[in-house]
C-alpha positions as CSV (number, residue, x, y, z in Angstrom):
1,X,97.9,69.9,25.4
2,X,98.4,73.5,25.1
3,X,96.1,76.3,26.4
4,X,93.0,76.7,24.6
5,X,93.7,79.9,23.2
6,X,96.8,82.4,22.6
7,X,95.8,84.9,25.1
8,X,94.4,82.3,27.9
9,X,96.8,82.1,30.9
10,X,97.5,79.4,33.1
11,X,95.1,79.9,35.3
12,X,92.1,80.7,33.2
13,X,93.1,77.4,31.2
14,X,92.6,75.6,34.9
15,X,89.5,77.5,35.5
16,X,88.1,76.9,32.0
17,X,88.7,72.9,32.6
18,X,87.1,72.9,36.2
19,X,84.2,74.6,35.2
20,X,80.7,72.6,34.4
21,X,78.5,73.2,31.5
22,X,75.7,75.0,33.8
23,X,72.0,75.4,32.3
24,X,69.4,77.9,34.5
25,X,67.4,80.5,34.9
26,X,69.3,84.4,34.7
27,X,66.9,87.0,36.7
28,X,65.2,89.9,35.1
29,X,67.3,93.0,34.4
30,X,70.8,90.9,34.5
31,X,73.3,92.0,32.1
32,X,75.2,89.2,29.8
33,X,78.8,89.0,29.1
34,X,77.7,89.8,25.6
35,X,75.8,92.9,26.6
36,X,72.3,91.7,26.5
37,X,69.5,92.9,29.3
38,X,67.3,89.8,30.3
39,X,63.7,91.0,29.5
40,X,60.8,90.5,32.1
41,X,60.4,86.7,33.8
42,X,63.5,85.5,33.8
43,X,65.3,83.4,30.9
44,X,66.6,79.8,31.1
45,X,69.9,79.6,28.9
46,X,73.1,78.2,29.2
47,X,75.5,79.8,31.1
48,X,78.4,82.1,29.3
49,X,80.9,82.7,32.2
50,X,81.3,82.0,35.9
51,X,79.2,85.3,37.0
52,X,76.4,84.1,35.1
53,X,76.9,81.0,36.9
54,X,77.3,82.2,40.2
55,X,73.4,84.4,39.8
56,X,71.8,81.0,38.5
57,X,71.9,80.0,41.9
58,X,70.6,76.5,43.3
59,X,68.6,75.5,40.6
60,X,70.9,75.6,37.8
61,X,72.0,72.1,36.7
62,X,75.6,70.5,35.7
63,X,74.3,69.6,31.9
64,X,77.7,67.9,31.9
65,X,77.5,65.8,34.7
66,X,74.0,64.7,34.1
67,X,74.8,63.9,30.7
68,X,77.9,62.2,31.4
69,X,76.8,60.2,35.1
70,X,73.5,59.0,33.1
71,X,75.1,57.9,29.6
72,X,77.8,56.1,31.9
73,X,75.3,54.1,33.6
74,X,73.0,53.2,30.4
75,X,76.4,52.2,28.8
76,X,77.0,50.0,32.0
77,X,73.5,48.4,31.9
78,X,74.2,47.5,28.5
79,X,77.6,46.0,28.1
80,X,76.3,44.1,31.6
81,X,73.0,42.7,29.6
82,X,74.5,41.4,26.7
83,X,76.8,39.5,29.2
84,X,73.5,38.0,31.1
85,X,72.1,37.1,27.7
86,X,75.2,35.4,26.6
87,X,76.0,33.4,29.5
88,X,75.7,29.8,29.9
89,X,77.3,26.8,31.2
90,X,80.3,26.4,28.9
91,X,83.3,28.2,29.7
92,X,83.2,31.6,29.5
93,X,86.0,33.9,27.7
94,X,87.0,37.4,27.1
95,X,84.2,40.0,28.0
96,X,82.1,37.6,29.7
97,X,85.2,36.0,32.2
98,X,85.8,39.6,33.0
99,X,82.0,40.5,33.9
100,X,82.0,37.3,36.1
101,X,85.2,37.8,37.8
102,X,83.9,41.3,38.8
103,X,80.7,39.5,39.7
104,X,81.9,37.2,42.3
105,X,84.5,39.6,43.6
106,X,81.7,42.0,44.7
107,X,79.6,39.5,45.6
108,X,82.0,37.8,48.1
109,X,82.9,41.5,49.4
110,X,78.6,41.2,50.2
111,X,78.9,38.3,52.1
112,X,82.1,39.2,54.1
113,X,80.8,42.4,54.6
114,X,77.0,42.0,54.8
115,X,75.3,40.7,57.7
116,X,72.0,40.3,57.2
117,X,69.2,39.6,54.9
118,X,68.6,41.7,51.4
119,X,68.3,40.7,47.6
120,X,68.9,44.3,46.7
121,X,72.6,44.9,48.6
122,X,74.3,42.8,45.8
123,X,73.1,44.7,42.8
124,X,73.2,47.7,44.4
125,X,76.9,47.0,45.3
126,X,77.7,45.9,42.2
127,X,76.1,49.2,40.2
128,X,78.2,51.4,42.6
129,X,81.5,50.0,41.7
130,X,81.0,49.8,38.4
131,X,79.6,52.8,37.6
132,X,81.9,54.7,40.1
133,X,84.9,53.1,38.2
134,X,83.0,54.2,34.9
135,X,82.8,57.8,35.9
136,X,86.2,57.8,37.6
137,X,87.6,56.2,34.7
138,X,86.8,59.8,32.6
139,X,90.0,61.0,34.3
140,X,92.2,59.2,32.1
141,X,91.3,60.7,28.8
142,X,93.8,63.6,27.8
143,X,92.4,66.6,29.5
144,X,92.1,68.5,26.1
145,X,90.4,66.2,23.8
146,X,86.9,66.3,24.5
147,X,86.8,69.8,26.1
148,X,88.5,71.2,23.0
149,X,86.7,69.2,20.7
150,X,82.9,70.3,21.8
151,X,84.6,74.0,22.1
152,X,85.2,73.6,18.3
153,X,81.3,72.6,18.1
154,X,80.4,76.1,19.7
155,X,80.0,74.2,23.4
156,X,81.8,76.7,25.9
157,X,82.9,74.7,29.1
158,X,82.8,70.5,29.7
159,X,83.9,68.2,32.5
160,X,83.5,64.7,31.1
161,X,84.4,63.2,34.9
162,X,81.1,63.2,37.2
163,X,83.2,62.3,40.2
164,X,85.0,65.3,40.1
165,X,81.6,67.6,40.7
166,X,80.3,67.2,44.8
167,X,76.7,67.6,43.1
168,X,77.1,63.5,41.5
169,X,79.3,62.7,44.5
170,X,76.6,63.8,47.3
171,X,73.8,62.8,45.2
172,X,74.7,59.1,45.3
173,X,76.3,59.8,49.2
174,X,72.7,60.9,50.1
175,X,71.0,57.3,47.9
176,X,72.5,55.8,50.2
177,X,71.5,57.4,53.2
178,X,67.9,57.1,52.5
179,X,68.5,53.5,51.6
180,X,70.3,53.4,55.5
181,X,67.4,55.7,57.0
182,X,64.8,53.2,55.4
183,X,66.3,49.8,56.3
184,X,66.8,51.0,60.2
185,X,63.2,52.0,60.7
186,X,62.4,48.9,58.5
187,X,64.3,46.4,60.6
188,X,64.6,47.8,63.9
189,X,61.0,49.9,64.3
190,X,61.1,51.8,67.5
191,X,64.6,50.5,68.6
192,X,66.3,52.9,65.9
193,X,64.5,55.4,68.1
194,X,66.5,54.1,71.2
195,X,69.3,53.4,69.3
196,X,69.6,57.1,68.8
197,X,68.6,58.5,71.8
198,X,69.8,55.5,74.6
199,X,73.5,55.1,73.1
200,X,76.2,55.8,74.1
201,X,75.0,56.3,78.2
202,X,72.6,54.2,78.6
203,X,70.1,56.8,81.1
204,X,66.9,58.7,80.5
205,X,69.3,61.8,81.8
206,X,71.6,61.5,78.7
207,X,69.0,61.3,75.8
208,X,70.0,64.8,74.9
209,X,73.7,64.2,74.8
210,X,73.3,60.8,72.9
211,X,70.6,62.1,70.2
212,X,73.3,65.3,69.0
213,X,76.1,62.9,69.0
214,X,74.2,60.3,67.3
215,X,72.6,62.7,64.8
216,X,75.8,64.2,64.1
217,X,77.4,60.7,63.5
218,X,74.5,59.5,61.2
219,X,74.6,62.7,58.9
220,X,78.5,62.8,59.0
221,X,78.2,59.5,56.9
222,X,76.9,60.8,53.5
223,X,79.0,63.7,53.8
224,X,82.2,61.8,54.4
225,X,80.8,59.4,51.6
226,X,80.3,61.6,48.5
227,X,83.7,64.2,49.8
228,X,85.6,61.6,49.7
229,X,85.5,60.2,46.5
230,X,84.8,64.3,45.2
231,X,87.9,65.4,46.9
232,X,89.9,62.1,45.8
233,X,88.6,62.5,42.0
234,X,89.1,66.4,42.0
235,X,92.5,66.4,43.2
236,X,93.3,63.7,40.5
237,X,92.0,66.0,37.8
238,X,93.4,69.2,38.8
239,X,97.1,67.4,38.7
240,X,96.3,66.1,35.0
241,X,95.3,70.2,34.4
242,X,98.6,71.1,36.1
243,X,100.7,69.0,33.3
244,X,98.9,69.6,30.9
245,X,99.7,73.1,31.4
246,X,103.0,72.2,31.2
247,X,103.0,72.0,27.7
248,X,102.2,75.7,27.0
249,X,105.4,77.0,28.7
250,X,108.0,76.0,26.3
251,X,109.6,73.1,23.8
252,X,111.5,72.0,26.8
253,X,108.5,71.4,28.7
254,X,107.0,68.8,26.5
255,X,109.3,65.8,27.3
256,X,109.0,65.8,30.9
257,X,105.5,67.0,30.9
258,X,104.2,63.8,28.4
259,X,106.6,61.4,31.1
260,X,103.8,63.2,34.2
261,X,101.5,62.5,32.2
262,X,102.2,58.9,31.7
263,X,103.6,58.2,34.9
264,X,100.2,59.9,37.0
265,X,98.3,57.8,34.5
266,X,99.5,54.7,35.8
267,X,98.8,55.7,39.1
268,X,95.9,56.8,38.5
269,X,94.4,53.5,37.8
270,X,95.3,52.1,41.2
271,X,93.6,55.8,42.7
272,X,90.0,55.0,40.0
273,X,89.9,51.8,41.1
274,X,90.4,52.1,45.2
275,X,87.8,54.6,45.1
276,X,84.7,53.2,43.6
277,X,85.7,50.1,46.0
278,X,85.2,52.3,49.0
279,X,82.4,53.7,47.9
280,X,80.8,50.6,47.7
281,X,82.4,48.8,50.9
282,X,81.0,51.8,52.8
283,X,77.7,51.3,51.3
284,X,77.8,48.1,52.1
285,X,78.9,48.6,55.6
286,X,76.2,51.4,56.2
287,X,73.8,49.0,54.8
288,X,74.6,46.4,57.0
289,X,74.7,48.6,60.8
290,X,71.0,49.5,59.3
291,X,70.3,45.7,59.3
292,X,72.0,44.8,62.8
293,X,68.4,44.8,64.7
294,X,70.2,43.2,68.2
């Protein structure tokens, strides 16, 4: 898995790989890498280099991430429907033993975990692991196939793992938050209210105190959600750019660099796997202290 490239370093080959396919809006006058002048109003293109990147601002979107996050989860639905046509009361085998086992081990991680009432914590719990796993899962094709491929194709820059970009991460961390926000006014009305402001110290004099220490604690909880996974997932890929790099120094390299390869593999799994189940025992945990109306 050589550098795309003769004249790419190292580092630009890292950079290349870590950078997202990025659609918005350049501003009027802006100069292109290839030496084009944006005319009057603006023009929404793809972006051509980190610069052009960087001035798209807020509003530009990961193309790559959306493309591969949403085609993840159709493909999910779908393997998981043909599964709920095909199931009956005979024994089940292959595809459909698997679906079940991961059926009933997320749903008895619900009810161990889970301490109240809702029909929509077990599907929801169940669609976060899996498509967590899904999207983690990315990480294990070679760094260079896809990326290289779609370069071939005339498409610049692609991350084909949605974990590894904090937009996916914090948009599912911040889901889950409303979700939380919802079910606590839901359940406990007006004692979310003193929940916030009345805990820890219990007196009308500490309401201040409790509600920044409160707040802070409620919004620390997306944030600690979605970096978690991001930082887990993006560490993950940068060592699989890092050996893959390898291979560009020299003959000698190759051997030990396809045994890193392997070997992190392997790991890997175990790392995929442990993730998307903490993302969904924390949403399930979350869920549940929204539900706890004592």
């Amino acid at each position: 898995m050589a550098a795309n490239g003769d004249n790419q370093t190292v580092s630009e080959y890292i950079v290349h790989h870590l950078t997202n396919l990025t659609y918005g809006k350049l501003p009027e006058g802006f100069e292109r890498e290839d030496g084009t002048i944006i005319s009057a109003g603006g023009q929404w293109t793809l972006a051509h280099g980190p610069n052009e990147m960087s001035v798209m601002g807020f509003n530009a979107i990961h193309v790559d991430s959306m493309l591969w996050s949403v085609g993840l989860g159709l493909i999910f639905c779908w393997l998981f429907r043909r599964v709920a046509v095909k199931a009956s009361s005979d024994t089940p085998s292959g595809w459909i033993n698997f679906v079940e086992m991961v059926v009933e081990f997320v749903d008895g991680t619900v009810k161990d975990t889970f301490h109240g009432r809702n029909p929509l914590v077990a599907p929801l719990a169940l669609t976060i692991f899996v498509w967590v796993f899904m999207m983690n899962l990315m990480d294990l094709i070679p760094v260079d196939l896809i990326p290289h491929s779609l370069m071939l194709a005339g498409v610049e820059y692609q991350k084909i793992v949605p974990s590894t970009d904090p937009n996916i991460t914090m948009g599912m961390a911040i889901g889950v938050f409303v979700l939380m926000l919802f079910y606590s006014i839901k359940v406990k009305g007006f004692g979310f209210v003193k929940e916030l402001t009345l805990n820890p110290f219990n007196h009308p004099l500490f309401i201040p105190i409790n509600l920044f220490m409160e707040v802070v604690g409620l919004l620390a909880k997306p944030f600690s959600l979605g970096l978690r996974l991001f930082g887990n997932m993006y560490a993950g890929e940068m060592i699989f750019i890092l050996i893959a790099a390898l291979f560009s120094v020299g003959i000698f390299w190759m051997l030990p660099a396809a045994l890193l390869q392997v070997g992190w593999a392997i790991f890997h799994i175990l790392v995929i796997t442990l993730q998307a189940f903490i993302f969904m025992v924390l949403t399930i945990v979350y869920l549940s202290m929204a539900h706890e109306d004592h």
